[in-house]
N, C-alpha and C positions, 0 to 999 in steps of 0.2 A: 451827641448828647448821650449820655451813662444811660441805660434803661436802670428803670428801678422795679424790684420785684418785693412781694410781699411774704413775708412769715414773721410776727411778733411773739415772740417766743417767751415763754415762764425759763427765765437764763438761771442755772445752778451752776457755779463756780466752783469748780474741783482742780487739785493738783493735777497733771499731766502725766503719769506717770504707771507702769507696767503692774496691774495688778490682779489675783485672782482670787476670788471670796466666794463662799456661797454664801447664799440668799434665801434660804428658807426654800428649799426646792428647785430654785436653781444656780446656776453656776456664772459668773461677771468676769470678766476681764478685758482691761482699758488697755490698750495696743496703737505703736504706729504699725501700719499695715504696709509692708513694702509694695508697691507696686510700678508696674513698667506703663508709660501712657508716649506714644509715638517715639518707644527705643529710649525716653528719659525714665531715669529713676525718683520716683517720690516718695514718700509716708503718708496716709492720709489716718487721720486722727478718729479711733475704729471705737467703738464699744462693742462686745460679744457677751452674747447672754445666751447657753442654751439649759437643757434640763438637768439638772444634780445626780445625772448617773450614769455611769461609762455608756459609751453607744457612739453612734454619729447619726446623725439629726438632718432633715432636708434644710438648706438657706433658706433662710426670709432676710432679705435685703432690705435695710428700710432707708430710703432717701431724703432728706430733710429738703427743709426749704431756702430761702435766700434772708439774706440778712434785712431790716427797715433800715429806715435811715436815722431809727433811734439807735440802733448798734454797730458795730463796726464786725466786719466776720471772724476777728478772731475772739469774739466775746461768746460766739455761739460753739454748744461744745457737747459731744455723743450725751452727758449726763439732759441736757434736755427735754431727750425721748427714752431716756429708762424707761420710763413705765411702760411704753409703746413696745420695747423690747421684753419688760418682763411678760406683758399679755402673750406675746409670741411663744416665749419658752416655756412660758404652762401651757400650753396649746400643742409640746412637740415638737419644736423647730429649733435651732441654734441661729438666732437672731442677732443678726450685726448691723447696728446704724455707723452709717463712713458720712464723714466732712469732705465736703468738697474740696479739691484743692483750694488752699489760702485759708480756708476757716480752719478756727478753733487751732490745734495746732498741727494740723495739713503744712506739708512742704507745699511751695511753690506760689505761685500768684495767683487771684482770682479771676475766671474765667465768663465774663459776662457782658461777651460783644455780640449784641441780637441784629446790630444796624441803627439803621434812625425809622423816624414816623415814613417817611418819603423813600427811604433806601430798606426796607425791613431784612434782617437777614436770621427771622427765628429757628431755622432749619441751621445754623450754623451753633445756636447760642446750644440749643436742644443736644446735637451730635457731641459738641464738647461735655456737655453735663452725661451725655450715655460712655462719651469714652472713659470718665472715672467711675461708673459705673459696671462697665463691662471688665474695669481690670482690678476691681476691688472682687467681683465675683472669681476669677483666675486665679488670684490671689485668695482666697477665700477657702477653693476647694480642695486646700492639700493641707487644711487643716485637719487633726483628728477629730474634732469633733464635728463635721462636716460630710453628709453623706453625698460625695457628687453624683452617684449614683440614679440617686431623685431629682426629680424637677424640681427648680427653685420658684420660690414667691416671691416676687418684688414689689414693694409697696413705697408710695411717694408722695410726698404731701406739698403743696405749693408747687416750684415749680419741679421736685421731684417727682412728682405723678406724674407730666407730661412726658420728664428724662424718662420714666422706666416705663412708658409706652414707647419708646426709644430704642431702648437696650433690647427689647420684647423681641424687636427686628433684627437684632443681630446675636451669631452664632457666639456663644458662651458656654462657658464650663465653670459650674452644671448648666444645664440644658433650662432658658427660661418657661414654665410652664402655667403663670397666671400673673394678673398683676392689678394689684389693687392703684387705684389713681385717686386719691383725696384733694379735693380740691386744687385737682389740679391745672397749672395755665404760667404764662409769664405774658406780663402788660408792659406797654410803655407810655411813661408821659402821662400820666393821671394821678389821681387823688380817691380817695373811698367813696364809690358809688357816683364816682363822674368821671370814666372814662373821656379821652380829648378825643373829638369828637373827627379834630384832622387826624388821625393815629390810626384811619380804618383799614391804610393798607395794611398795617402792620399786625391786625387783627383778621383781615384777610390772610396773611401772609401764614399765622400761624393754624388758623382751616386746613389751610392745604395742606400744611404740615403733617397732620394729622393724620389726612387721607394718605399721605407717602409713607408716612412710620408705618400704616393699620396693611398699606399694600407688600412692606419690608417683610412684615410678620405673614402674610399670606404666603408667602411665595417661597421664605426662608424656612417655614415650619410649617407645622400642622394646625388646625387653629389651636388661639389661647385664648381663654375667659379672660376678661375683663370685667372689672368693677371698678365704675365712676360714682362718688358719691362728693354731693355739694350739696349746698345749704340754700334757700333762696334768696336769701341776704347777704352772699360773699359779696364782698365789695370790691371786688378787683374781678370776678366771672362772674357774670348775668347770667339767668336761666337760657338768655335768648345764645347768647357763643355759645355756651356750657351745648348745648344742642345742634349749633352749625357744628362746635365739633365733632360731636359723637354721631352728626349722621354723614359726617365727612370721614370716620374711621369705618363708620361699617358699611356707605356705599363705597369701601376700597377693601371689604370683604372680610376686616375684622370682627372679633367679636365683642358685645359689650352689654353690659346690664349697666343702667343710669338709677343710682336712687339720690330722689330728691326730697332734703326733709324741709320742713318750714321756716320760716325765719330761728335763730339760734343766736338766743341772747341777743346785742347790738350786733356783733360780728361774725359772722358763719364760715367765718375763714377759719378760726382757729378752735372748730369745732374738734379736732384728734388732740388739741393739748388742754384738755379739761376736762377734767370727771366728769360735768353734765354730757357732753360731747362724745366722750366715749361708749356713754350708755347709753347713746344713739347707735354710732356707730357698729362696735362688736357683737350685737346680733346681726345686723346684715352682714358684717365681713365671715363670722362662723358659719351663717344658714351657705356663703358663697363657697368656704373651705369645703364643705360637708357634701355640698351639691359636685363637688367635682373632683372628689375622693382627696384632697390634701387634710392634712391634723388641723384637728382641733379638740374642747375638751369633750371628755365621754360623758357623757349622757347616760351612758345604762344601770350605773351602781345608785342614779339619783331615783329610779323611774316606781321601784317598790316602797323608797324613804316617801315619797312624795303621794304617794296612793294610800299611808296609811293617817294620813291629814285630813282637817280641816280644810276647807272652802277659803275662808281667811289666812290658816297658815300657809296651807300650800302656796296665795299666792303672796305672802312673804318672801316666801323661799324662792317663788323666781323670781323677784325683784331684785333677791340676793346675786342671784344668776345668771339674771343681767347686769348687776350694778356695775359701772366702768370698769376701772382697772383694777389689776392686781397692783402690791398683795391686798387681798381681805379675810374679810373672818367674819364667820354665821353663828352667835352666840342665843341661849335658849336658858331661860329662866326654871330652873331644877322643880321648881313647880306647877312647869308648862305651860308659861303664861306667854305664849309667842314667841317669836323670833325677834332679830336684832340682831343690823349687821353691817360694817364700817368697810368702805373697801378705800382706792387709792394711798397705802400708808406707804412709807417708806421701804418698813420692814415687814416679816410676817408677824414677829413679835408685836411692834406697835401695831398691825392690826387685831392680834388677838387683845391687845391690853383693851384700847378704844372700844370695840364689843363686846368686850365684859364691863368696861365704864356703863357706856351707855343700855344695857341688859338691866345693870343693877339700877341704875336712876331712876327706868319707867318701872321695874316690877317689885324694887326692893327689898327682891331674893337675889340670895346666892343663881349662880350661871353658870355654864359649862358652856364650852366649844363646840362645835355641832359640826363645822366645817374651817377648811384653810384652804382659799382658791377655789378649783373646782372639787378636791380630795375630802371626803365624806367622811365624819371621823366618827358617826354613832349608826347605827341602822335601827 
């Protein structure tokens, strides 16, 4: 029997095709990525996003998830996690989401033999998703804009979170040095929120996994932080595994911080591809960056803007600060009638348009820009 794995994805349909633009602060380019996976050659269908100014930048790896059975893999395609990327490259990093092989348009065929409910072989399905992993990072570091230098970040969402506690255990270039895990797991033979109940080996099987990956990273490096973050309404991970596995990764010596938020919306699965979800998310993943010396955004040019506020504005202004993704924009009524501020747009432009709409509706004064992203444009 096929395991089926979960990620429903918001799908954006883009040509295929070699391109590089900036973006309002930072820099795009859609690429096949040559890479070598057991001596064969493939492409795997890349987007790179890093910051809009010469340099080279630490990886952040961002690993997608698996196709539903509402889509077919090559429907899913790197434009699905832009925003995901662009959060990364205002943050400092030169961020690339890679397709697995077979999706989107990745050479080769898709790789998703875990075993059966009786036979499990998630230790198998896992090493294949780290091997496009390990070689998309190889590939990766002889980029320019690419500092191998630095430790990389790897982050994965579905069953890419498990893959890049994976990758974590094996020796790459650059060097892996954290890894964020979103909701991550791979199931077999269930439905939302009802796991099949004969399928425990196989949810056994992937425990152990766990403890073997968390032991790979012990023994092959130095420790790595981890960050596990689930929701308690994923319907494909329970709070109860979410837990056999993270205390199966760190009684094998890894390390790990578990943040669990509350139920989210109907489905807490796809808490990383939603603005509400992400303004969950990106303060724990920044407080986890900051905690252990990797980029994120600065802080220090907001700290005097922010002290000469209001009780009420100022806590506009983090709201703005938190709000999910980029781009955004923090617009202010020229009469000082508060804040006002639109974030997940496209562009920076449409998010400067939208917070000047929306500035003008409630105060029905003229507006000015006050911020773009995290960059402070008034003091």
């Amino acid at each position: 029997m096929r395991p089926l794995f979960s990620l429903c994805l918001a799908l954006l349909a883009v040509a295929f095709a070699a391109r590089v633009q900036a973006a309002g602060g930072v820099f795009e380019e859609s690429l096949a990525l040559p890479v070598v996976i057991h001596g064969h050659r493939y492409t795997l269908d890349t987007l790179v996003v890093h910051p809009d100014a010469p340099g080279r930048y630490p990886l952040a790896l961002i690993a997608q998830g698996s196709s539903s059975s509402e889509f077919s893999p090559q429907d899913i395609r790197p434009d699905s996690f832009r925003s995901i990327a662009h959060d990364f490259a205002h943050r400092g990093w030169t961020a690339a989401v890679v397709m697995w092989r077979g999706y989107g348009a990745s050479s080769g065929s898709v790789v998703d033999d875990a075993g059966t409910c009786k036979a499990p072989e998630a230790g198998r399905f896992l090493s294949d998703h780290a091997d496009d992993l390990q070689a998309a990072m190889i590939s990766l570091a002889h980029r320019s804009d690419v500092d191998s230098t630095k430790k990389a970040l790897v982050m994965g969402l579905s069953i890419g979170g498990v893959s890049a506690l994976t990758v974590a255990g094996r020796v790459t270039m650059p060097p892996v040095g954290a890894v964020i895990n979103v909701s991550g797991g791979v199931y077999m033979d269930a439905q939302p929120f009802k796991p099949n109940p004969a399928c425990h080996l196989f949810y056994d099987d992937l425990v152990i996994e766990m403890g073997r990956n968390a032991h790979n990273v012990a023994t092959t490096h130095t420790a790595i932080p981890t960050l596990w973050l689930y929701a308690a309404n994923d319907p494909w991970f329970s709070p109860q595994l979410v837990w056999r596995m993270i205390s199966a990764w760190r009684t094998a010596g890894g390390l790990a911080e578990l943040k669990t938020f509350p139920p989210f919306q109907n489905d807490g699965h796809k808490m990383m591809l939603s603005e509400a979800g992400r303004r969950l998310l990106l303060p724990e993943i920044d407080r986890f960056l900051r905690a252990h010396g990797f980029p994120s955004w600065d802080e220090r040019p907001w700290e005097g803007f922010l002290g000469q506020l209001s009780y009420e504005d100022r806590e506009q202004v983090y709201d703005y600060l938190r709000s999910g993704s980029t781009e955004k924009a923090l617009a202010r009524g020229q009469g000082g009638q508060g804040f006002y501020w639109y974030s997940g747009a496209a562009t920076p432009a449409d998010a400067r348009d939208a917070a000047l709409k929306l500035c003008h509706r409630r105060t029905g004064d003229a507006c000015n820009i006050i911020a773009e992203n995290f960059q402070l444009l008034t003091r």
